[in-house]
Residue, then its C-alpha position, 0 to 999 in steps of 0.5 A: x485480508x483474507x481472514x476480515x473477509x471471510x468472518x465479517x458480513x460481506x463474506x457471501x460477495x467474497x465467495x460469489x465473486x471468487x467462484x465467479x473468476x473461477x467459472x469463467x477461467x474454467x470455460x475458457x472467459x476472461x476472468x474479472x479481476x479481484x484484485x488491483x494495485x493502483x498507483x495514484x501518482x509518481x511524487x514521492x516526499x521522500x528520495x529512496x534511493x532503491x526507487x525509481x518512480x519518483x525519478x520519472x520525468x514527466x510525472x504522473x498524478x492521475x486526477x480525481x475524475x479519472x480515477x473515480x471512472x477508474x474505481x466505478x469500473x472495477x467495483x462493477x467487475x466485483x474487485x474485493x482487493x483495492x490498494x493506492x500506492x505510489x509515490x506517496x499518495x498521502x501527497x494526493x489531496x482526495x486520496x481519502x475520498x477516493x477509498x471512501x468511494x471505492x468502498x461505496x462501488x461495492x469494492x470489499x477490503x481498500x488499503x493503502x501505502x505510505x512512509x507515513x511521514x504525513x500521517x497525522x491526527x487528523x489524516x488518520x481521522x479521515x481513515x477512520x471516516x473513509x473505513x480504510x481496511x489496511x494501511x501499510x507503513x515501510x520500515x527498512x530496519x533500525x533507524x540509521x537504516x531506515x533514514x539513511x535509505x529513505x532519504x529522511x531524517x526522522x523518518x524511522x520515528x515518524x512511523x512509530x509516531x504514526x502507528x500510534x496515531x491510527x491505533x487512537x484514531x482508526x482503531x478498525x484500520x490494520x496497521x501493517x509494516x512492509x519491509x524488505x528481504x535483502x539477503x546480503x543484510x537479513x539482520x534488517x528484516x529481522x529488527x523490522x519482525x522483532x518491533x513488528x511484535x513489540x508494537x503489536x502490529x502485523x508485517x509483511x516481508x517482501x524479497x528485494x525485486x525491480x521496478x523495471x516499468x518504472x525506469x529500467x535504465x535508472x542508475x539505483x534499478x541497474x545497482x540492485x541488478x548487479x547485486 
């Protein structure tokens, strides 16, 4: 993220808006934010069963309207950073016009998670249309693995599918895989970097961690808690 920022035209903002936090926390000012994750909504396609947000009850879907006040908001503040996640939010039908307006607010790099499992030709299109800086697939190790912990059989093949279809269609979208550090199963994170390389993608590993506002009282967040 860092690295597109800094060798491409916007990164004059980039500096500006970080020298800027750094003045204000200096001077005893409440900072503005660069960075935010923003969750979009609580359905999930998939049932991992190491997550808790598509068990909440009632749901939560925030709609267009808000989110759009949302977004105007943090590109005033001088956000560089801003990711949709989930749930899935490619179950959110104006998710894509949303990260096309982010960029319109003056927000530097968007970026996006699935499981891809929605990820067509035609979604990956509207990526392209939007220009999405990054969009991040998870993938939990081979494909007994990852199936069985997402809850979805094919959901492995779909995410080599779908790489190949941004690559074709967004070919100016980083394509990034999300997996996780288990340290009771290494040999998964390990597969995950080793096909990572074969594809020609970048990964990022992240240690396995709780949810805990999302339901700390869900069976599966007491289970890794145990671990």
């Amino acid at each position: 993220m860092i690295r597109e920022i800094i060798f491409k035209p916007h990164f004059l903002r980039f500096a500006y808006r970080t020298l800027r936090w750094h003045l204000r926390y200096s001077l005893g000012q409440n900072p503005l934010p660069l960075v935010c994750g923003f969750y979009i909504t609580s359905k999930c396609n998939f049932r991992c069963h190491f997550c808790n947000i598509w068990r909440m009850s009632p749901g939560f879907q925030i709609s267009e309207e808000e989110a759009r006040r949302l977004i105007k908001e943090l590109g005033k503040m001088g956000l560089i950073y801003f990711s949709f996640s989930g749930g899935e939010p490619l179950l959110v039908p104006y998710c894509f016009d949303l990260l096309a307006y982010a960029k319109k607010c003056g927000i530097l790099y968007t970026h996006i998670v699935s499981n891809g499992y929605l990820m067509d030709v035609a979604r990956a299109k509207k990526l392209a249309e939007a220009h999405v800086s990054e969009i991040s697939f998870s993938l939990d190790g081979d494909e007994k693995v990852h199936d069985q912990n997402r809850g979805m059989k094919g959901a492995f093949n779909k995410v080599i599918e779908v790489i190949d279809h941004v690559k074709t269609h967004a070919p100016k979208t980083e394509i990034v895989l999300n997996t996780i550090l288990n340290p009771i199963q290494p040999e998964n994170a390990i597969f995950a970097l080793n096909l990572a390389k074969r594809l020609g993608v970048k990964i990022k590993v992240q240690p396995i961690n709780d949810h805990p506002s999302f339901g700390a009282n869900e069976p599966a967040l007491k289970q890794r808690r145990s671990l």
